[in-house]
C-alpha positions as CSV (number, residue, x, y, z in Angstrom):
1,X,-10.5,-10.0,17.7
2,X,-12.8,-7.3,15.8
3,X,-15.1,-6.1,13.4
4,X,-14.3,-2.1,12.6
5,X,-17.3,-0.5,11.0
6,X,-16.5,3.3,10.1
7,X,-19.5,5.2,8.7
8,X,-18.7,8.3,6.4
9,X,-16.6,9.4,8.6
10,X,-15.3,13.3,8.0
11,X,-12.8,16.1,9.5
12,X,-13.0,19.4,9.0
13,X,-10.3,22.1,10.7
14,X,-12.1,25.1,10.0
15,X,-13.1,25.8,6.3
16,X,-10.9,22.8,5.6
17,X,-12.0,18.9,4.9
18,X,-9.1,16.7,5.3
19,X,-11.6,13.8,5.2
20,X,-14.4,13.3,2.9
21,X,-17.1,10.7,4.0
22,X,-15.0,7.9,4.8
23,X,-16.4,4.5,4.7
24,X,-14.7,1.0,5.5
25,X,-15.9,-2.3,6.9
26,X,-12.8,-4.1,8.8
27,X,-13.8,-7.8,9.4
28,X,-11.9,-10.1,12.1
29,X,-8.9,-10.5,11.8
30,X,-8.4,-8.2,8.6
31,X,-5.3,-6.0,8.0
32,X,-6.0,-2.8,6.4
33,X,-3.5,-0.7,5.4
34,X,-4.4,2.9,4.9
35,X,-1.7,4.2,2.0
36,X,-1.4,7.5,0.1
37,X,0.9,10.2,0.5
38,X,2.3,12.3,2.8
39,X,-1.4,15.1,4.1
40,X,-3.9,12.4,2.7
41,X,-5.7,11.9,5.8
42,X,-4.6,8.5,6.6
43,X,-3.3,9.4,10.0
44,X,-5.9,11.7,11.1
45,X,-8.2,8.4,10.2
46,X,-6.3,6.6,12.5
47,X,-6.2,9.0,15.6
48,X,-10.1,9.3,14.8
49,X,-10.2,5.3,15.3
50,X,-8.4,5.5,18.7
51,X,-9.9,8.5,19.9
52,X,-6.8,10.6,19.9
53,X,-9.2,12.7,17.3
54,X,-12.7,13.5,17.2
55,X,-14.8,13.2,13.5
56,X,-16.5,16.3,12.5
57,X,-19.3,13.9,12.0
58,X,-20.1,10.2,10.7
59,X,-19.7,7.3,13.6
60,X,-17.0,4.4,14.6
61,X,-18.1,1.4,15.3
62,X,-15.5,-1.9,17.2
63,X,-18.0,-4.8,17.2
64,X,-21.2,-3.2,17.0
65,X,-20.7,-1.0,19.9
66,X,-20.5,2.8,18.7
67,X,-17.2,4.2,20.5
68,X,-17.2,7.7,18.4
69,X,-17.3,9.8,21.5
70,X,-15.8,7.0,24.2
71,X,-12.2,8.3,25.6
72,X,-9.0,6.6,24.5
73,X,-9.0,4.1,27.2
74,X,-12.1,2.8,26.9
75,X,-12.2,1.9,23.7
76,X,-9.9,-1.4,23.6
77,X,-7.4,-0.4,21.4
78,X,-3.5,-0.4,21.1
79,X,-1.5,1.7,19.0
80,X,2.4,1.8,18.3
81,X,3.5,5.2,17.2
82,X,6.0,5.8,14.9
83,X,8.2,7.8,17.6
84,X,8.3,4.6,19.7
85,X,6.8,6.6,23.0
86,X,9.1,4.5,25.5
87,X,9.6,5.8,28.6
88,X,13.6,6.7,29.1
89,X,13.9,5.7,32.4
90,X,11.7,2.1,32.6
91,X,13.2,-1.1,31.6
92,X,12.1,-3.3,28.7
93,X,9.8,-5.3,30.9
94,X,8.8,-2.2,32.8
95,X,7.6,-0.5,29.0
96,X,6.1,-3.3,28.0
97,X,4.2,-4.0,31.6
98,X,3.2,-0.3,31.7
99,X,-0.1,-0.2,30.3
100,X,-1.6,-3.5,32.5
101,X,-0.1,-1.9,35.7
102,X,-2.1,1.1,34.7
103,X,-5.4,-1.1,34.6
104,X,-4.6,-2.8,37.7
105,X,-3.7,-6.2,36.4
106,X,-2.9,-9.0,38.7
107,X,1.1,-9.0,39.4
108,X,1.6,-12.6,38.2
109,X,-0.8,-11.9,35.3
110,X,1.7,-8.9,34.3
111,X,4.9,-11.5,34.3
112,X,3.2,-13.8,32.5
113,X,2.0,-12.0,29.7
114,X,5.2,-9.6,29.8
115,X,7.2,-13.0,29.4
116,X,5.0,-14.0,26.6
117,X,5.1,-11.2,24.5
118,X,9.1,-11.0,25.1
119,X,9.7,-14.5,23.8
120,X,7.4,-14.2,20.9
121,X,9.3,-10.8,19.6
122,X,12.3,-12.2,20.8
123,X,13.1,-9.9,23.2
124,X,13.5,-12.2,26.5
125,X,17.5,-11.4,26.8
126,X,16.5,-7.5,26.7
127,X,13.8,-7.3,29.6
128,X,16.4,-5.5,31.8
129,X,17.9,-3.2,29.3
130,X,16.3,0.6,28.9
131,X,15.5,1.9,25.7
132,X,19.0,3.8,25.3
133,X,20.1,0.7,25.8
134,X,18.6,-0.5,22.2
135,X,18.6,-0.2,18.9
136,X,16.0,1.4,16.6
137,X,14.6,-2.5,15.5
138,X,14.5,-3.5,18.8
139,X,12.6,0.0,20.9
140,X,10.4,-0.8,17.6
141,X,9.5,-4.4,18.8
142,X,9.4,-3.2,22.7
143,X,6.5,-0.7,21.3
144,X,4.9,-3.6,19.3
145,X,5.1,-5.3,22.4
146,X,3.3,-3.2,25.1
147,X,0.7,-3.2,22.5
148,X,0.8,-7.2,22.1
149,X,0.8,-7.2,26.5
150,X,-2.2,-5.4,26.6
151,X,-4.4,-7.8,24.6
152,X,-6.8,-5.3,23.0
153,X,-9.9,-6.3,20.3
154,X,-7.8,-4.0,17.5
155,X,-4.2,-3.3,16.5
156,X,-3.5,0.8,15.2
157,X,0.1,1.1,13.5
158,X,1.1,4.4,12.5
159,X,3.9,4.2,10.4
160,X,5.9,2.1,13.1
161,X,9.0,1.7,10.5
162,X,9.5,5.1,8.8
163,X,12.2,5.9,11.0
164,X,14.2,2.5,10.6
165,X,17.4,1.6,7.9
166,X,16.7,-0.2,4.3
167,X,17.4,-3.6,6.6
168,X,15.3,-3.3,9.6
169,X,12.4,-2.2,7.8
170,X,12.7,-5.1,5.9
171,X,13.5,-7.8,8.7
172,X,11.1,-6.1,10.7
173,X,7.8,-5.9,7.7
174,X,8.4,-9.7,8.3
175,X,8.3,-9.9,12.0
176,X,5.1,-7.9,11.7
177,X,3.6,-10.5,8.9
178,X,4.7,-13.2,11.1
179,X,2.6,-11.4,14.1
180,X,-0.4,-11.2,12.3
181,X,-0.3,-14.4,10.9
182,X,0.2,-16.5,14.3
183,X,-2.3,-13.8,16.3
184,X,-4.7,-13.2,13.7
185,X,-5.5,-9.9,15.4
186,X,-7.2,-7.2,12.9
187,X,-5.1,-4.7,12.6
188,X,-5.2,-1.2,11.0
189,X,-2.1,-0.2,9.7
190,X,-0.7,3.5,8.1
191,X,1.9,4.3,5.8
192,X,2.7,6.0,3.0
193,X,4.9,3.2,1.7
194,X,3.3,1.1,-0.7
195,X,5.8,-1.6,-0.7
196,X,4.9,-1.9,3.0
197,X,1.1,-2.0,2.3
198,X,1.7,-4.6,-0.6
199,X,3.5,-7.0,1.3
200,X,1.8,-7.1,4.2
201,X,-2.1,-5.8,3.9
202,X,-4.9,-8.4,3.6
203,X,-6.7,-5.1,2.2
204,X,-5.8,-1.8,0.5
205,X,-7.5,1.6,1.4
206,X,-5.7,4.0,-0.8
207,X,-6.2,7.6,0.2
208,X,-5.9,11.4,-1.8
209,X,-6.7,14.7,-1.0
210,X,-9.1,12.6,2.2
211,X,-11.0,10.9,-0.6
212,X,-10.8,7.0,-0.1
213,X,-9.8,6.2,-4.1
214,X,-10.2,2.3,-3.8
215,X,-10.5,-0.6,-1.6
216,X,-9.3,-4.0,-2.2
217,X,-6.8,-6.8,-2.3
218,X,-3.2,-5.8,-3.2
219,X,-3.5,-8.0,-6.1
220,X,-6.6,-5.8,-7.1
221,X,-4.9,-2.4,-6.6
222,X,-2.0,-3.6,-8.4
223,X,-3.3,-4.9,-11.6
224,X,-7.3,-3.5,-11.6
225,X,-6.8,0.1,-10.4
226,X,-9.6,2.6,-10.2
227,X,-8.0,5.0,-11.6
228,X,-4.5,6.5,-12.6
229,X,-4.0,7.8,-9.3
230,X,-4.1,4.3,-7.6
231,X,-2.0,3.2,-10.5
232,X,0.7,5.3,-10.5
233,X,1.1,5.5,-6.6
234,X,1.0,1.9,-6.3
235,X,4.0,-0.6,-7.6
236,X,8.0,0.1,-8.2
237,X,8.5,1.4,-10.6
238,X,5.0,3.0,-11.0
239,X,2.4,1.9,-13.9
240,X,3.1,3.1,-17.2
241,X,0.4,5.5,-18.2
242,X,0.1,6.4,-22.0
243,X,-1.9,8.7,-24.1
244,X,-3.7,6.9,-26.8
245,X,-6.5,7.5,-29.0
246,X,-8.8,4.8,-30.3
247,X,-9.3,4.3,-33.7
248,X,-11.5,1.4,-35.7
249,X,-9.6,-0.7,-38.3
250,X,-9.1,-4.5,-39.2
251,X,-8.0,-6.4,-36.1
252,X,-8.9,-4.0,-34.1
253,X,-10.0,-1.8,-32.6
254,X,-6.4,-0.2,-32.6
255,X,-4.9,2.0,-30.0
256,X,-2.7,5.4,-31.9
257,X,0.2,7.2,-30.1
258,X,2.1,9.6,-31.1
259,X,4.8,9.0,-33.4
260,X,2.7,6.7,-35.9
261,X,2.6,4.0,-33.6
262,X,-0.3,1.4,-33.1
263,X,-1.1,-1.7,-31.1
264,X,-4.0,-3.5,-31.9
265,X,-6.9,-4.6,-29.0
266,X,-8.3,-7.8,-31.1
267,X,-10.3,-9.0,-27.7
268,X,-11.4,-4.8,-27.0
269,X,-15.6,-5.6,-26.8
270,X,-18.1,-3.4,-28.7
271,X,-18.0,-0.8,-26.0
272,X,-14.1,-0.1,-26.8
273,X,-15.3,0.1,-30.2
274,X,-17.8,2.8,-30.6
275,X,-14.9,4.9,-28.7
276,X,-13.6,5.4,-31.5
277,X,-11.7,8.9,-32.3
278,X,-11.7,9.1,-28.1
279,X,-8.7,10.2,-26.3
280,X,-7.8,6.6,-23.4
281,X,-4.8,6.3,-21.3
282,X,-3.3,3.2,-21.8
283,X,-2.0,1.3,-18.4
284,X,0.3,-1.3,-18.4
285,X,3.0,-2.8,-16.1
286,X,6.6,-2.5,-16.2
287,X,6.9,-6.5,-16.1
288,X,4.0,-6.8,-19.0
289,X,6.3,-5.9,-21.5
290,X,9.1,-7.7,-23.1
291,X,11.6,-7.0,-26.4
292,X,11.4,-8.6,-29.7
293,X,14.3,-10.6,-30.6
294,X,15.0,-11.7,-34.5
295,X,11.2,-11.0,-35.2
296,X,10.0,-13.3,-32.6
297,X,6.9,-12.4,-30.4
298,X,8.1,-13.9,-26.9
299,X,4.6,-16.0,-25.7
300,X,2.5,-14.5,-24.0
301,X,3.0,-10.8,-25.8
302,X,1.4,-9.2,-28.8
303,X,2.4,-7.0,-31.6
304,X,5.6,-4.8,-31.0
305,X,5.9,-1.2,-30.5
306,X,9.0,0.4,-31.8
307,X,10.6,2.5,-28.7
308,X,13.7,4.0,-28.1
309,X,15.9,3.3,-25.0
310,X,16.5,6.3,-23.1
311,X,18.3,4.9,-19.8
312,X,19.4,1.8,-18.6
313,X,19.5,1.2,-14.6
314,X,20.7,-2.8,-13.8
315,X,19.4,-3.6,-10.4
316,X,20.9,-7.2,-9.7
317,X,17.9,-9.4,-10.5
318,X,16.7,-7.3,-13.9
319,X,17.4,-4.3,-15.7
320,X,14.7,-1.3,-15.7
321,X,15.0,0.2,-19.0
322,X,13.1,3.6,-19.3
323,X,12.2,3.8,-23.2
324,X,10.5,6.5,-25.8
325,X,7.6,5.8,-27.8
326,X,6.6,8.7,-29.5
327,X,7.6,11.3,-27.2
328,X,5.9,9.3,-24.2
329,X,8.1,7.5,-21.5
330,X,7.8,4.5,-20.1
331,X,9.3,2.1,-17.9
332,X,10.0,-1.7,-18.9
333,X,11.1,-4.5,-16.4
334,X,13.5,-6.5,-18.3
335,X,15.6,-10.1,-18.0
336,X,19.4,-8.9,-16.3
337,X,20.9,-10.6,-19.8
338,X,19.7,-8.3,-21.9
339,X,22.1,-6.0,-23.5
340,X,21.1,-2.7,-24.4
341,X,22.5,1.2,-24.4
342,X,20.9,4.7,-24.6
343,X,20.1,5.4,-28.2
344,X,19.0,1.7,-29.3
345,X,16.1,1.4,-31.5
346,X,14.1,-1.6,-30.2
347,X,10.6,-3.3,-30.2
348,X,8.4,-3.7,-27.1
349,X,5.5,-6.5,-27.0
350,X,2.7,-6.0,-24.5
351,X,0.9,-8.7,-22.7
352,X,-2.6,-7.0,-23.4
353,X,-4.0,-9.1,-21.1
354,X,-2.5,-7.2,-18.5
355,X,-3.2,-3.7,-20.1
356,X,-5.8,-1.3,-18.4
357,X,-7.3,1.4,-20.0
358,X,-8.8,4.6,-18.3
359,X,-11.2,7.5,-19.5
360,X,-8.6,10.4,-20.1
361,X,-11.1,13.2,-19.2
362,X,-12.2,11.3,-15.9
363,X,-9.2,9.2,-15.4
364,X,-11.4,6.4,-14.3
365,X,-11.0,2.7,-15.1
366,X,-13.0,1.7,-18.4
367,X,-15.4,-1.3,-17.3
């Protein structure tokens, strides 16, 4: 496969920067997801990559060779839009043959890879259909598939299942994890769902404003976020993020919000400590945090918080309980037995070792 090198890359339309210095190192077989919301920048990244888009300045690199100012076709690269881009009047083989026709590819090269890509996405019994023909799952696999045909050094996916149901994006997330994991192609993948860039990204680049906020593992930009941006975009529900202020005390130091109430930090090292009087935002995880039943700390948790339960919402497998704690909300992931109504008075233990804490003036994460 590849090795994408992209080297503070930028965009500007006029007065406007819609990227800021972007740099990422993609190694083989990687899957990036770029993630952020809707007017970050990730897509005008990606047409950058395939040369649908030219940077402003910086360079992009596709194993070594610099391919900033090489044309679209030249460069190796496949990309499956989120429109699908069939063409109306071909047949499924035709779509999927297309691009090697258009680069002269032997005839009985064409059939064989056509009929390779159609049994792996399980489209063999579809090759004579046309795309009115299809559903929105399966024009989404014939795209994936003229990409597949083509055989190129890097994958570009711009939000291929946005326009889908609940269902198919789901069935087809897996058919795209399934992909990368028998091809191990490296593949650069947009959207702004990040459910879809949890589940299926080897690596994370979350994006805002065209500023790349953090790179890493979806375990690290779930539970070791760079800031509270990255923490309350990524995750369902989102991070809780409370207002604290650090105070020094026996067994602590302890953490005050409003209302009167304080959990003490008995591992916090000396750096937490001489922060004292300083204003944190406390981070912590809908599914760190449990209830205290008859006076019992459940293990794993610490000392207990006294909230109040604002709204209950049962989803099936648990119950999301959104709760008060002295005029802050927050969000607690809860076992589907528990019983509770709006109004109840109850106590919250934290797993601190699962608690993040950021600088409140520059929202950053505290080493």
């Amino acid at each position: 496969m590849a090795r994408l090198h992209l080297d503070k890359v930028h965009k500007r339309y006029g007065n406007v920067t819609v990227l800021h210095d972007v740099s990422i190192d993609l190694e083989d077989g990687e899957f990036l997801v770029l993630v952020g919301p809707s007017g970050c920048g990730k897509s005008t990244l990606m047409n950058m990559i395939a040369g649908l888009d030219e940077p402003s300045g910086g360079r992009v690199s596709l194993d070594g060779r610099d391919i900033t100012d090489l044309a679209p076709a030249d460069r190796d690269i496949s990309m499956v839009f989120q429109s699908y881009a069939l063409y109306p009047n071909m047949t499924v083989e035709q779509n999927i043959a297309f691009p090697l026709r258009m680069r002269k590819v032997a005839r009985e090269e064409r059939t064989r890879r056509v009929r390779e890509v159609a049994s792996t996405l399980q489209l063999d019994h579809l090759l004579g259909r046309k795309p009115r023909q299809l559903s929105g799952g399966q024009r989404q696999r014939v795209a994936i598939g003229r990409a597949l045909a083509r055989e190129p050094r890097l994958y570009l996916f711009d939000e291929p299942l946005s326009n889908l149901d609940a269902q198919l994006r789901l069935d087809m997330r897996t058919e795209i994890k399934r992909l990368h994991q028998s091809l191990r192609a490296t593949i650069v993948y947009v959207t702004h769902d990040q459910i879809e860039a949890m589940t299926l990204a080897t690596r994370i680049a979350v994006l805002r404003d065209g500023v790349v906020q953090q790179i890493g593992t979806p375990h690290e930009v779930y539970h070791q976020p760079q800031n509270t941006f990255v923490a309350g975009f990524m995750g369902s529900p989102r991070m809780n993020l409370l207002r604290a202020t650090v105070s020094s005390g026996e067994g602590g130091p302890w953490l005050q919000f409003g209302g009167g109430a304080q959990l003490a930090l008995p591992c916090a090292d000396a750096a937490l400590r001489r922060r004292s009087s300083d204003e944190v935002i406390v981070g912590v995880r809908a599914e760190a945090i449990a209830l205290q039943r008859n006076g019992v700390v459940p293990l794993g948790r610490h000392a207990a918080l006294q909230a109040r339960v604002e709204v209950v919402e049962p989803t099936g497998a648990d119950i999301l309980a959104v709760l008060d704690i002295g005029g802050q909300e927050i969000t607690a992931r809860l076992d589907p037995e528990e019983t509770l109504h709006a109004g109840q008075i109850v106590a919250l233990c934290f797993d601190l070792g699962r608690v993040v804490l950021f600088d409140a003036r520059s929202q950053q994460r505290l080493a």
